[in-house]
GUPADO-244340 format. One line per field, with one value per atom (N, C-alpha, C): residue number from 1; atom name; y, x, z. Coordinates in pm, 1 decimal, padded with zeros to 6 digits. Layout:
GUPADO-244340
num	NUM_...
atome	CA_...
y	Y_...
x	X_...
z	Z_...
This chain:
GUPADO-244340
num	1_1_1_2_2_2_3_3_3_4_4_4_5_5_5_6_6_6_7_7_7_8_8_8_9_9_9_10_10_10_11_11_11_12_12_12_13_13_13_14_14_14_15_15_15_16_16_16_17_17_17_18_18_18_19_19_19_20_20_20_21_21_21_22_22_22_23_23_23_24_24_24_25_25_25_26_26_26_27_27_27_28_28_28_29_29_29_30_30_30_31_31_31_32_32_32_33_33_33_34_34_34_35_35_35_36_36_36_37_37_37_38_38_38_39_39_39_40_40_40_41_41_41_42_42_42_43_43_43_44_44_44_45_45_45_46_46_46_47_47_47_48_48_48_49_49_49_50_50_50_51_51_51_52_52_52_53_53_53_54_54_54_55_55_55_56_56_56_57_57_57_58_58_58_59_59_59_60_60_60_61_61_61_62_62_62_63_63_63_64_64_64_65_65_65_66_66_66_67_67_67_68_68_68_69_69_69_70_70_70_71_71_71_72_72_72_73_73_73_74_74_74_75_75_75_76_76_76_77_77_77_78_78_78_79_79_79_80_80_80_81_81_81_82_82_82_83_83_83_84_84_84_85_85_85_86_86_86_87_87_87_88_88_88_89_89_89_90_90_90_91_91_91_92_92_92_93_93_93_94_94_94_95_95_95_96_96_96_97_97_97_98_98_98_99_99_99_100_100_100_101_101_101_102_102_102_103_103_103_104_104_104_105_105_105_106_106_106_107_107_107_108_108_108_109_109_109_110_110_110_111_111_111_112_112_112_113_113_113_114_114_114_115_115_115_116_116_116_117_117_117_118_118_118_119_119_119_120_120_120_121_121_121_122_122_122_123_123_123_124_124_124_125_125_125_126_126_126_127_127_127_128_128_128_129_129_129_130_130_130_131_131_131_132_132_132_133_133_133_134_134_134_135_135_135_136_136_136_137_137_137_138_138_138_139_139_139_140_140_140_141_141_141_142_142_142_143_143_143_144_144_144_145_145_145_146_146_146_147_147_147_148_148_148_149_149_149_150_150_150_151_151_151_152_152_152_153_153_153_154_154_154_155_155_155_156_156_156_157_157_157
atome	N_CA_C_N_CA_C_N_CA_C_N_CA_C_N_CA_C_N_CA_C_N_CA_C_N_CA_C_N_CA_C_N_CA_C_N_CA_C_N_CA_C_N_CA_C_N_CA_C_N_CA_C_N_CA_C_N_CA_C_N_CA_C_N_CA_C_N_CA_C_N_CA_C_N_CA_C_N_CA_C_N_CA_C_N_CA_C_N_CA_C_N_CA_C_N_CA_C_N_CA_C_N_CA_C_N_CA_C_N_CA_C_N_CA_C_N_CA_C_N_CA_C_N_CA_C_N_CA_C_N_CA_C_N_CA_C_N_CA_C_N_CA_C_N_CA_C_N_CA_C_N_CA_C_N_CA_C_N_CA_C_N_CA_C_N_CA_C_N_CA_C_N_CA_C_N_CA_C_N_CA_C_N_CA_C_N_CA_C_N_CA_C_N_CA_C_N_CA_C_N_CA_C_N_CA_C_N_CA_C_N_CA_C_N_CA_C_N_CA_C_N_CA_C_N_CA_C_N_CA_C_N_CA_C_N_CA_C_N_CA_C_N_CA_C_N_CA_C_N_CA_C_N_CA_C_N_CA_C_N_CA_C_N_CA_C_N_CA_C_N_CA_C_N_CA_C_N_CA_C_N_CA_C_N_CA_C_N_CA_C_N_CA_C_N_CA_C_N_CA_C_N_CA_C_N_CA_C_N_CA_C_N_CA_C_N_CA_C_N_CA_C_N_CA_C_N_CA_C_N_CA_C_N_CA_C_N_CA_C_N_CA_C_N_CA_C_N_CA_C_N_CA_C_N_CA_C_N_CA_C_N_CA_C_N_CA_C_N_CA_C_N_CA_C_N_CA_C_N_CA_C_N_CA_C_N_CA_C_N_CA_C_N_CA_C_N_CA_C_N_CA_C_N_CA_C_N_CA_C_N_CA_C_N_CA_C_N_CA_C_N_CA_C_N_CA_C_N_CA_C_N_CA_C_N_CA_C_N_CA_C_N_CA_C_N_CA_C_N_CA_C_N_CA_C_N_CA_C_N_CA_C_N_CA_C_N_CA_C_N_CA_C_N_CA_C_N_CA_C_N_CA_C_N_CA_C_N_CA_C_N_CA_C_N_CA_C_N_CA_C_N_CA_C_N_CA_C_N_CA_C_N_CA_C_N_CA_C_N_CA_C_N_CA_C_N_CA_C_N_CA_C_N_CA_C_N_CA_C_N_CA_C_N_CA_C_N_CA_C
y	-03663.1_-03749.2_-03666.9_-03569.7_-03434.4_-03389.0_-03352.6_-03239.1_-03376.3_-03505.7_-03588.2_-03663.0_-03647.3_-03615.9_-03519.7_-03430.5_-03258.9_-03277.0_-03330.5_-03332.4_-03451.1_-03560.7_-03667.8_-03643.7_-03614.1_-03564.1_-03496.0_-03413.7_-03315.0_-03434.9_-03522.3_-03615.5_-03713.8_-03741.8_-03859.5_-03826.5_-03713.9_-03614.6_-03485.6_-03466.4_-03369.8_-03318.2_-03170.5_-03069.7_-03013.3_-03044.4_-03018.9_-02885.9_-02800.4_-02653.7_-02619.9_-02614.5_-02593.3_-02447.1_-02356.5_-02249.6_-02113.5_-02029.4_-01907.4_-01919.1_-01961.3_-01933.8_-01968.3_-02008.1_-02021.3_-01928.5_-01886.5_-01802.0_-01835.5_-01767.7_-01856.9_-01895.8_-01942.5_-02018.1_-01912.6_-01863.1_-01797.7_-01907.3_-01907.1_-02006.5_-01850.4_-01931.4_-01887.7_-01976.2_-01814.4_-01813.1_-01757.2_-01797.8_-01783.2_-01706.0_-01645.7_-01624.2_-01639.3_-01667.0_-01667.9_-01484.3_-01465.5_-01312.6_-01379.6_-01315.5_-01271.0_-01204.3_-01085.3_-01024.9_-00932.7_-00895.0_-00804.2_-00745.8_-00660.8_-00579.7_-00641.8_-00748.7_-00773.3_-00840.0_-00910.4_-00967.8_-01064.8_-01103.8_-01250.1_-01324.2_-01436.8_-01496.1_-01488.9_-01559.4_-01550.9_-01593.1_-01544.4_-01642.5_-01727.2_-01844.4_-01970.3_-02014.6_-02129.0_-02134.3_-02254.3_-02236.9_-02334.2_-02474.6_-02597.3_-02669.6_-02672.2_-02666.1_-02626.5_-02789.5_-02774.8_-02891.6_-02998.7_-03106.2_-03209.4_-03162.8_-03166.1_-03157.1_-03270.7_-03365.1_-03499.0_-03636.6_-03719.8_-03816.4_-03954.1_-04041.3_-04173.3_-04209.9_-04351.8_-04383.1_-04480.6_-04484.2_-04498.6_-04438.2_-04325.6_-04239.1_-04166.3_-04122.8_-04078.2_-04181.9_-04300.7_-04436.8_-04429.0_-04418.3_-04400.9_-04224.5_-04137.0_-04025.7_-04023.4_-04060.0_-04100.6_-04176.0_-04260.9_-04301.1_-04272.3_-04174.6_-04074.9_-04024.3_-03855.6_-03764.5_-03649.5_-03666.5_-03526.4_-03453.2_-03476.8_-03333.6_-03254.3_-03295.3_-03247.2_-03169.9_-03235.4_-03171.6_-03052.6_-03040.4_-02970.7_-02833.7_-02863.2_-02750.7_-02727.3_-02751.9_-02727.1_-02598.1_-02652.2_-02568.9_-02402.9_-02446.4_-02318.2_-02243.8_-02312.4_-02184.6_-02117.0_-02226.4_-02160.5_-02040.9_-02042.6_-01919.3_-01839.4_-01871.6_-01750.2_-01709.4_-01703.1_-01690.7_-01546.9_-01608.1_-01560.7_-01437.5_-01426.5_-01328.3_-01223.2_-01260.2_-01148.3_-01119.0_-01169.2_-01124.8_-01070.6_-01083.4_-01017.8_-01102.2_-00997.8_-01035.6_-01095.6_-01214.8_-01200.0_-01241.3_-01245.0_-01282.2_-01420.7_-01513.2_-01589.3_-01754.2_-01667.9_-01688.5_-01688.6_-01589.6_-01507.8_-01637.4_-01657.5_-01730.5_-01897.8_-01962.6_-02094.0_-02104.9_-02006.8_-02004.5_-02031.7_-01935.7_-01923.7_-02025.8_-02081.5_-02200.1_-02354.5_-02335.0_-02435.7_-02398.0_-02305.3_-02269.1_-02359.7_-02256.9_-02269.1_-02411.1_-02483.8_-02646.0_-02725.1_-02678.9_-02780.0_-02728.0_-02619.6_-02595.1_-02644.3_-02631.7_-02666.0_-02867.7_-02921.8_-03064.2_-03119.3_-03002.9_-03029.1_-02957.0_-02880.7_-02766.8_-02827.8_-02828.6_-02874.4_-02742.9_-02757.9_-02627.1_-02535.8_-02525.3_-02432.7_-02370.9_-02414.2_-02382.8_-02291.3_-02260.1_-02176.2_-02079.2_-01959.6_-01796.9_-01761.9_-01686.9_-01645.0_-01547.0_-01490.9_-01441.4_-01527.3_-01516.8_-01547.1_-01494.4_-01461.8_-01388.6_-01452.7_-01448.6_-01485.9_-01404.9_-01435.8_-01348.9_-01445.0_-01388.7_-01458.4_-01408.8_-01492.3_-01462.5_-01545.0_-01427.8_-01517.1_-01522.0_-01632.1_-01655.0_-01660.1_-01556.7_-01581.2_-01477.0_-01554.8_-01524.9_-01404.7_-01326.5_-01218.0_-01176.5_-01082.9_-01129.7_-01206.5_-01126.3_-01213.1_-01333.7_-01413.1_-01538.8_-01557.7_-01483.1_-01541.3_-01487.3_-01594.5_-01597.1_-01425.6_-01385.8_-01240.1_-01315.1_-01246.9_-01293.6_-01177.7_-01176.8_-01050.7_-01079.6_-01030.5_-01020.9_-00956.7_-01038.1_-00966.8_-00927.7_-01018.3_-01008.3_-01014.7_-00924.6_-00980.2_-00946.5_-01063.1_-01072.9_-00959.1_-00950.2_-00878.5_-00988.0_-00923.8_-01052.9_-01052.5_-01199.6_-01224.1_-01322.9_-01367.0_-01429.2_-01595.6_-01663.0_-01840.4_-01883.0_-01857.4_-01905.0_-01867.1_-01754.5_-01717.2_-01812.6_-01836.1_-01906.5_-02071.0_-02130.0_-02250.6_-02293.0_-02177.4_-02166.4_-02170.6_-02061.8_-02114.3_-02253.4_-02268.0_-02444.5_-02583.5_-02536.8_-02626.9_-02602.2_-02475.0_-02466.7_-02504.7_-02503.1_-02492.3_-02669.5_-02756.2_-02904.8_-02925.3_-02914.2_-02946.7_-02897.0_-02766.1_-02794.9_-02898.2_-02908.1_-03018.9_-03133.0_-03168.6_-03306.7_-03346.1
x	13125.1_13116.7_13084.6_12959.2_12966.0_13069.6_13146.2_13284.4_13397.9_13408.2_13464.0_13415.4_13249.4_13186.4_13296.2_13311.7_13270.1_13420.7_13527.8_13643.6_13673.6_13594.8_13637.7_13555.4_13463.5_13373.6_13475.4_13522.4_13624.2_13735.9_13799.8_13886.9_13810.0_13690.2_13618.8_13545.0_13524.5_13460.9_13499.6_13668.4_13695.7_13604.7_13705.3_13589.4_13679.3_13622.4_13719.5_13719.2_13708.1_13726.2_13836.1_13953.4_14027.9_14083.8_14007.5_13990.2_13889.3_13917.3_13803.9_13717.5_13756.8_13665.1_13772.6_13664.2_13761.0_13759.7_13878.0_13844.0_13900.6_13868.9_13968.9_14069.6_14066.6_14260.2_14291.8_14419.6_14446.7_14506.3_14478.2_14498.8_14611.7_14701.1_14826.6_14804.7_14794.2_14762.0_14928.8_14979.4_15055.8_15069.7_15136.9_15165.1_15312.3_15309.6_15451.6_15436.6_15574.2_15565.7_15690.4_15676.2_15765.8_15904.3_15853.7_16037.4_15957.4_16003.6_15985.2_15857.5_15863.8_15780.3_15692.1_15696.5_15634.4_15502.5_15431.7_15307.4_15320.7_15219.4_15169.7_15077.6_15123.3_14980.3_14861.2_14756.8_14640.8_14712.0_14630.9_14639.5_14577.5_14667.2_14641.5_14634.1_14553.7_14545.2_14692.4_14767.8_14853.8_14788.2_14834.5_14767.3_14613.7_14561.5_14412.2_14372.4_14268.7_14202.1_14136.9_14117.7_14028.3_13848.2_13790.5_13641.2_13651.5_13640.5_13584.0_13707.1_13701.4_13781.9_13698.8_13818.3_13738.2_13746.9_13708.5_13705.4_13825.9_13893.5_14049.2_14125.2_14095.0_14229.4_14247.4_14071.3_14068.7_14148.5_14159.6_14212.1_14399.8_14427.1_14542.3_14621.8_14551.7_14586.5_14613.9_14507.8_14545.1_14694.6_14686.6_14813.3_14929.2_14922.7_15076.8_14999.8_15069.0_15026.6_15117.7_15244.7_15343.1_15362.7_15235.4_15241.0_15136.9_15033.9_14910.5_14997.5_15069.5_15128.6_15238.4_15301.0_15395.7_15328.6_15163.1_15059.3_15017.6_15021.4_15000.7_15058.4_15206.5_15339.9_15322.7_15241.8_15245.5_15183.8_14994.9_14925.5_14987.6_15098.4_15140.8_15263.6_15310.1_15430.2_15303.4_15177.2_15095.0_15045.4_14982.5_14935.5_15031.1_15146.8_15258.2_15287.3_15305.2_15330.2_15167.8_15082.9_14958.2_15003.6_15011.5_15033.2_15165.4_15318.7_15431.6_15540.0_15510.5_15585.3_15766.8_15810.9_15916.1_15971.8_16131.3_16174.1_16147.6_16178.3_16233.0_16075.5_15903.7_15772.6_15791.0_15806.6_15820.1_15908.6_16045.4_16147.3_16033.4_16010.1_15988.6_15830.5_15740.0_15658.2_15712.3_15780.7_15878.0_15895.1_15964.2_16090.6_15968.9_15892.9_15815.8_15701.7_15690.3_15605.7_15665.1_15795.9_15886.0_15926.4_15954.6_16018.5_15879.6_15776.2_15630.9_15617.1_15613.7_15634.6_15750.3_15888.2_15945.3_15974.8_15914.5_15811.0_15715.7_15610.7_15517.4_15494.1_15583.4_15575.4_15733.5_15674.7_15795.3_15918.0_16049.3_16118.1_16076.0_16008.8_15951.7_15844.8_15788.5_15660.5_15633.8_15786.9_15875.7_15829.7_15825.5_15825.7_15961.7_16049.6_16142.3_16103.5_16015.3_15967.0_15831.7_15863.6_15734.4_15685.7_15562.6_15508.8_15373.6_15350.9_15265.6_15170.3_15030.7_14942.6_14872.6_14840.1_14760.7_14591.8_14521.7_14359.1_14329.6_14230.2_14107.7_13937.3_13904.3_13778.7_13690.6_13580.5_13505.6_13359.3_13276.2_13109.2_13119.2_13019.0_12994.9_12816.0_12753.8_12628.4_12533.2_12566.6_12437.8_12440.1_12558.5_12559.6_12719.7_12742.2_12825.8_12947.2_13057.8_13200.1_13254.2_13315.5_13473.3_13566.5_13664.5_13793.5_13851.6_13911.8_14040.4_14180.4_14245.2_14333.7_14464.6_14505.4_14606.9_14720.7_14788.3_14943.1_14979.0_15084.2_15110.6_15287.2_15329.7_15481.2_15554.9_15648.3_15743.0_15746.4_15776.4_15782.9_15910.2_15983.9_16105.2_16125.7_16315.7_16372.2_16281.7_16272.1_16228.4_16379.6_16431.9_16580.0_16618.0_16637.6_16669.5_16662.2_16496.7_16406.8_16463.3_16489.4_16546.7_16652.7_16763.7_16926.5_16907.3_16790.5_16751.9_16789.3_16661.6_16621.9_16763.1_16805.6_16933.4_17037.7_17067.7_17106.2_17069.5_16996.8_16914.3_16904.2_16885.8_16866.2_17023.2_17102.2_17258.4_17281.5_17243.4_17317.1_17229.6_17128.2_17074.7_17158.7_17177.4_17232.0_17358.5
z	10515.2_10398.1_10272.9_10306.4_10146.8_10124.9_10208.4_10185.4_10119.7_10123.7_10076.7_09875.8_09891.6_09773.5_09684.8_09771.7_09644.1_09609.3_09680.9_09710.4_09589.0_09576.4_09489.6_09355.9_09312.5_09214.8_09115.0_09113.1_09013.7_08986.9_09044.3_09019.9_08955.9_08926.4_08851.3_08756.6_08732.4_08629.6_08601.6_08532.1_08574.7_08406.2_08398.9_08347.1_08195.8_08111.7_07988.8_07942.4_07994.4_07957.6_07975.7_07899.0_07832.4_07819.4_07746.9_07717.6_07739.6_07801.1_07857.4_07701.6_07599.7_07458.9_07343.2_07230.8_07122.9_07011.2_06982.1_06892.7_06778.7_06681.8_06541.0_06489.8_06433.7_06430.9_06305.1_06249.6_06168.9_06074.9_05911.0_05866.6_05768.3_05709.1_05583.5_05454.3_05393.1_05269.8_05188.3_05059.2_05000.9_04865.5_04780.1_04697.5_04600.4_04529.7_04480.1_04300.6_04388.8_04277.6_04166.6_04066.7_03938.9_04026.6_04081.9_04141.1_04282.9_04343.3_04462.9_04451.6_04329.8_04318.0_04174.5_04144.8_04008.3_04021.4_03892.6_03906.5_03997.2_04058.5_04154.0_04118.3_04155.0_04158.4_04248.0_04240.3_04348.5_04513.6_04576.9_04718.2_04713.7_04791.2_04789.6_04918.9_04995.9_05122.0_05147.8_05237.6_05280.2_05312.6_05274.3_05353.9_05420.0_05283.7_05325.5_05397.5_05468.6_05553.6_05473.4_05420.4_05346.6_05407.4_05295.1_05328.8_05376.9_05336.9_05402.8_05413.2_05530.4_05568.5_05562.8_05485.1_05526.9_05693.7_05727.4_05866.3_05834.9_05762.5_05739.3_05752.7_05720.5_05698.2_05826.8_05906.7_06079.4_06116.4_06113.7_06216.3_06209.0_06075.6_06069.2_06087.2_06113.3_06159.2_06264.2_06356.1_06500.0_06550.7_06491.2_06462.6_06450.1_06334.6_06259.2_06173.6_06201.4_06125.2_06139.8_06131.5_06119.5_06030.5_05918.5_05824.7_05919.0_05982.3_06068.2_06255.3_06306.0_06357.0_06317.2_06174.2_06188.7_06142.4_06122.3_06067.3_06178.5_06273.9_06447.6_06476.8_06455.8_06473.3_06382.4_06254.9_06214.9_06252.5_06305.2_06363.1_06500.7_06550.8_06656.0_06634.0_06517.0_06449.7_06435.7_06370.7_06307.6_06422.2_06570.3_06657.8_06693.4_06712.8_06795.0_06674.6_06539.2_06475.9_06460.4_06526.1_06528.6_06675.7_06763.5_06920.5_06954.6_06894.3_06899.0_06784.0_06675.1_06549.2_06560.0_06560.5_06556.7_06373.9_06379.8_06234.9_06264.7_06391.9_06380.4_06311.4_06346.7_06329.7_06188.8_06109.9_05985.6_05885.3_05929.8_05855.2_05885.6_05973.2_05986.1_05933.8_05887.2_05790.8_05589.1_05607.4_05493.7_05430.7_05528.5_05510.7_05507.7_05604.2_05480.5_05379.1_05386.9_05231.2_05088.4_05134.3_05018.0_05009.7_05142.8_05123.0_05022.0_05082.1_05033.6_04889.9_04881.2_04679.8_04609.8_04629.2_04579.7_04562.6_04676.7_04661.3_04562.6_04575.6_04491.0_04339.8_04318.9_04191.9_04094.3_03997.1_03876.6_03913.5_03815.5_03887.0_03802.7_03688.4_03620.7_03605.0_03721.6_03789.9_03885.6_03961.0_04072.4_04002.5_04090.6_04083.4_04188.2_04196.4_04276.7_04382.8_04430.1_04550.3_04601.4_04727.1_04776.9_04892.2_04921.8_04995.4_05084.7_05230.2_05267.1_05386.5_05388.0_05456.8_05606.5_05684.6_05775.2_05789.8_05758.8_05763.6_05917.8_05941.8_05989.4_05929.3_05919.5_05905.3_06032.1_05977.2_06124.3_06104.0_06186.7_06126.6_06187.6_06050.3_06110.8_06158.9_06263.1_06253.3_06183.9_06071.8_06007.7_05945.3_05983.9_05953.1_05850.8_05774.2_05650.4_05718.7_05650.8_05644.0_05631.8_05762.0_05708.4_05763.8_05667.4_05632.4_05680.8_05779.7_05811.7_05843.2_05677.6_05678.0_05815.9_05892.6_06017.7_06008.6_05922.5_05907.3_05720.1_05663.1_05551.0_05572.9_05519.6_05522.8_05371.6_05422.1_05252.2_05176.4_05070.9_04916.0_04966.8_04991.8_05016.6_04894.3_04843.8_04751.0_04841.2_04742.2_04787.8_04796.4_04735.4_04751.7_04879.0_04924.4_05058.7_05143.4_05193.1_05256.3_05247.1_05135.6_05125.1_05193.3_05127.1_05171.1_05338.3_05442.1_05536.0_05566.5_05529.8_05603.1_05588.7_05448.6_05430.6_05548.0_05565.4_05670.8_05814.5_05851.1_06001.7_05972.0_05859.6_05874.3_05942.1_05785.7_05851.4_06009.5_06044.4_06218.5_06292.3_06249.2_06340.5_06310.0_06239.8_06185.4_06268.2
């Protein structure tokens, strides 16, 4: 009857460990340049996180949230470009950088290169925030990156 215990116990309480440990998520930070080699602006965090949520907006997230999943998708390109760099991580960062600025930025607001970095944040002994920089991409054309995605929508289509 114990050996039937120990046997049903893990099926009624199983065990949410998940992961040997967590370690930090790498968040993408952006820039947009003047030309290849010209001035930039600051880095900017992609899709930075909301400090604070109503108990509305948690209720309806749960719900639907495919700007929150497709930011899933990126730490999973950024993961994969610190552990084995491909183009293909590189372009589908890109390609929505560039889709979400050219959304939210007037067209004269555009810079024609854009360039992006991968940080991690993460305590260091004595308590406060390092930031280590892992990955930084080439200043590539935003146009490029667009002409991308227009493409890659249409074959889906």
């Amino acid at each position: 009857m114990l050996t039937l215990f120990k046997l049903l116990l893990p099926a009624l309480m199983p065990s949410w460990r998940f992961f040997k440990s967590v370690d930090p998520s790498p968040r993408v930070e952006f820039r947009m340049l003047a030309g290849i080699s010209g001035p930039s602006t600051d880095w900017q965090e992609f899709r930075p996180r909301p400090q604070r949520l109503s108990p509305l907006a948690v209720a309806g997230r749960m719900l639907w949230n495919a700007r929150w999943n497709e930011s899933l998708f990126l730490v999973s390109c950024a993961e994969r470009l610190t552990l084995a760099p491909t183009e293909h991580s590189r372009q589908e960062i890109l390609r929505r950088i560039a889709a979400d600025l050219q959304r939210a930025l007037p067209p004269g607001a555009l810079l024609p290169c854009l360039q992006f970095r991968l940080v991690f944040l993460d305590r260091g002994e004595d308590g406060r925030l390092v930031k280590a920089v892992t990955y930084q991409s080439e200043p590539r054309l935003m146009a490029a990156a667009t002409a991308k995605a227009a493409q890659a929508a249409r074959a889906a289509a």
